[in-house]
C-alpha positions in Angstrom: -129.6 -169.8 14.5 -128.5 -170.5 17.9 -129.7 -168.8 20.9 -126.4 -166.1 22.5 -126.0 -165.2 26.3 -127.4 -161.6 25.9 -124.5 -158.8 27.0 -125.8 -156.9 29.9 -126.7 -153.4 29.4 -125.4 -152.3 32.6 -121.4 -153.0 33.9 -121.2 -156.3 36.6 -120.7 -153.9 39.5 -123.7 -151.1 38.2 -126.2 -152.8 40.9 -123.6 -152.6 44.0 -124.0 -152.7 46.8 -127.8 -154.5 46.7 -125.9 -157.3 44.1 -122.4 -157.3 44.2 -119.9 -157.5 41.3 -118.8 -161.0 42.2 -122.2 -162.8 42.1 -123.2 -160.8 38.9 -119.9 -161.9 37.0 -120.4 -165.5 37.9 -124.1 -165.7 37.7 -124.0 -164.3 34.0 -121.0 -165.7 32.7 -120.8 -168.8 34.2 -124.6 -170.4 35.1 -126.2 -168.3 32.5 -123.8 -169.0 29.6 -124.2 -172.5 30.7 -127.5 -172.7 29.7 -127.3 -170.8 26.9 -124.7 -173.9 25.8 -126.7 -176.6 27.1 -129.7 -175.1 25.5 -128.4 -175.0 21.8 -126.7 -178.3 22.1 -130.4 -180.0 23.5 -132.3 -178.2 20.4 -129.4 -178.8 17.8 -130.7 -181.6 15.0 -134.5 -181.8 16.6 -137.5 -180.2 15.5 -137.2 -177.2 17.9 -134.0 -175.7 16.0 -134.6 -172.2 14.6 -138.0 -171.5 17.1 -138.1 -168.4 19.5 -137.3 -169.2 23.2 -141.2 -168.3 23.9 -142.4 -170.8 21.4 -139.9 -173.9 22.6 -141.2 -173.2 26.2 -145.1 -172.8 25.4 -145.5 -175.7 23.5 -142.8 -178.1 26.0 -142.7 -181.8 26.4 -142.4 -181.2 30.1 -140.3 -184.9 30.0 -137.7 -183.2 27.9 -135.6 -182.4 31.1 -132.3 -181.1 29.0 -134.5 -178.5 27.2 -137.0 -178.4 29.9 -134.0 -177.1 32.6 -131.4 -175.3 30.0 -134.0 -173.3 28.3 -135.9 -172.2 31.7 -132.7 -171.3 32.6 -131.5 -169.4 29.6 -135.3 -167.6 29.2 -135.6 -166.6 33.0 -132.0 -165.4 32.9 -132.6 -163.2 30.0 -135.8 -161.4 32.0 -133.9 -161.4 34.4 -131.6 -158.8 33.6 -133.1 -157.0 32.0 -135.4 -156.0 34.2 -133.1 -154.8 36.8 -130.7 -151.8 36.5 -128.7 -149.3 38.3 -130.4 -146.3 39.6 -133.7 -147.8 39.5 -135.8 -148.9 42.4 -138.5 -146.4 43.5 -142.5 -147.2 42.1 -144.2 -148.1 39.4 -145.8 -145.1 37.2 -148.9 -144.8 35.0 -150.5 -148.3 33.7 -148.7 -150.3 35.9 -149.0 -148.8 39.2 -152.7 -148.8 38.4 -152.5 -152.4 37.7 -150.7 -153.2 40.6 -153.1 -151.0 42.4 -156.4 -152.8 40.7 -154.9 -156.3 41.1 -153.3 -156.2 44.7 -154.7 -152.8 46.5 -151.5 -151.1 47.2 -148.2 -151.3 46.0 -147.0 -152.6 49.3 -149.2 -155.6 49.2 -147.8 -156.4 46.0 -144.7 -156.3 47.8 -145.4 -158.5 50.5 -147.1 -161.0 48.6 -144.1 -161.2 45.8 -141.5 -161.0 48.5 -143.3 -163.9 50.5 -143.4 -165.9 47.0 -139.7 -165.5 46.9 -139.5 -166.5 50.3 -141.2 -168.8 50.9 -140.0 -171.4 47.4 -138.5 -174.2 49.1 -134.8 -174.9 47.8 -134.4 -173.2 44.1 -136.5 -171.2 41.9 -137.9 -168.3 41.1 -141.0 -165.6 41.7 -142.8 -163.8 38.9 -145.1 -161.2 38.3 -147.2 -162.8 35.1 -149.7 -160.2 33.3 -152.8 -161.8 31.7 -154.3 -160.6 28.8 -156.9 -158.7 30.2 -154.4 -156.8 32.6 -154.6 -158.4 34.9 -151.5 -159.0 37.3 -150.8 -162.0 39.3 -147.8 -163.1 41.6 -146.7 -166.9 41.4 -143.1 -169.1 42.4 -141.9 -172.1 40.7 -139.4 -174.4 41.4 -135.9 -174.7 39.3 -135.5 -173.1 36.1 -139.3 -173.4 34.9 -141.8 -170.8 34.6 -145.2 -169.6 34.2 -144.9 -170.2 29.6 -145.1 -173.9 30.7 -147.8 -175.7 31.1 -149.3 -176.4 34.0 -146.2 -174.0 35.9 -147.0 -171.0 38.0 -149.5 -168.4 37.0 -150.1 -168.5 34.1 -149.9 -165.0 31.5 -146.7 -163.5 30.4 -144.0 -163.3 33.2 -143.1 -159.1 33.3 -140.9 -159.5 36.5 -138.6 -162.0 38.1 -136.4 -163.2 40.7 -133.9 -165.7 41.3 -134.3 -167.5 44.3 -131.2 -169.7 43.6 -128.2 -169.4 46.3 -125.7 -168.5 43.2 -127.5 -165.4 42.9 -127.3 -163.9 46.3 -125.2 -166.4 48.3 -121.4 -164.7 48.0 -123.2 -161.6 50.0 -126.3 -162.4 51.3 -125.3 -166.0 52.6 -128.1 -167.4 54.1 -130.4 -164.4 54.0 -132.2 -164.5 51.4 -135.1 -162.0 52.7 -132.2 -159.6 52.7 -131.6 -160.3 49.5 -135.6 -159.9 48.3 -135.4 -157.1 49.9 -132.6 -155.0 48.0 -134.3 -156.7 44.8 -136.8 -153.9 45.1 -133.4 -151.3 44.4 -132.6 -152.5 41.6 -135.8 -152.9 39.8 -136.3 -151.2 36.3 -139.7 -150.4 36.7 -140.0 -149.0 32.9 -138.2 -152.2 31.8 -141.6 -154.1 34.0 -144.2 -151.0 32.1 -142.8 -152.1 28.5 -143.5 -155.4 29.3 -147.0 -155.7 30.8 -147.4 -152.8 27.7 -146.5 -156.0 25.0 -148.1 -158.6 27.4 -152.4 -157.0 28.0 -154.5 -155.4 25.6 -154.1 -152.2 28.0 
């Protein structure tokens, strides 16, 4: 079965004014259902047709750049989303805000560190929040569409939070501010979305 861009639980302009309508129809429609294209017609006849996203990214020949690129792209898209939503924002509760707590001291180092990972990526990529096994959390960037399921990319663990770093996600309002844009990130985070997640991802 081939993999489908996902329909977005929320309406393109439910995350105004922190991501405008504009951005969030392109960025979906148009460079997300591109991968999602790109991604079925790279696994279409090989030996990677009919696996799970997760499983085509964990076990990656890393010099396979069509599915390397299209299925970053179409996996971190996917998080993406759905870990954002409209009147979200606020804190962390219960397991996670004591994981964040354990792993980084306060919520606002957390913040700091993640925003300064989003920052500071040179050109595209993306910033994650990966959750080990054990619970424990851990902030890492990587470049383009990869992420932390490859090997040898980013942190390691299960990535429970994202963000897009590339200028089609924030440049039609934010321009060249992207710490502007990291910074109304944090107002549209589902943070039960992020709890479900490091839930599946630790032994917690």
């Amino acid at each position: 079965m081939s993999f489908q861009l996902p329909n977005l639980s929320y309406d393109h302009d439910a995350l105004e004014p922190h991501i405008d309508s504009k951005t969030m129809q392109i960025h979906h429609g148009k460079h997300h259902a591109g991968y999602t294209s790109k991604l079925n017609a790279a696994v279409e006849g090989t030996d990677l047709e009919g696996k799970s996203i997760e499983e085509i990214l964990k076990t990656l020949d890393m010099s396979n750049s069509a599915v390397r690129n299209n299925g970053g792209g179409y996996y971190n898209h996917c998080l993406f989303w759905e870990i954002m939503g409209p009147n979200c924002g606020g804190l962390p509760s219960d397991k996670l805000a004591m994981a964040i707590n354990k792993s980084f001291g306060s919520f606002e180092v957390f913040k700091s560190k993640f925003s300064s990972a989003a920052g500071t990526r040179f050109g595209s990529g993306w910033a994650w929040l990966c959750a080990h096994p054990n619970g424990e959390l851990e902030i890492c960037s990587t470049a383009n569409q990869d992420n932390p399921l490859m090997k040898g990319e980013g942190c390691g663990g299960t990535p429970i939070l994202a963000l897009d770093v590339w200028e089609h996600a924030y440049y039609l309002n934010y321009q060249n501010r992207r710490p502007d844009y990291i910074d109304a990130f944090f107002n549209v985070i589902n943070w039960a979305a992020v709890e479900k997640k490091y839930s599946s991802a630790t032994d917690n």
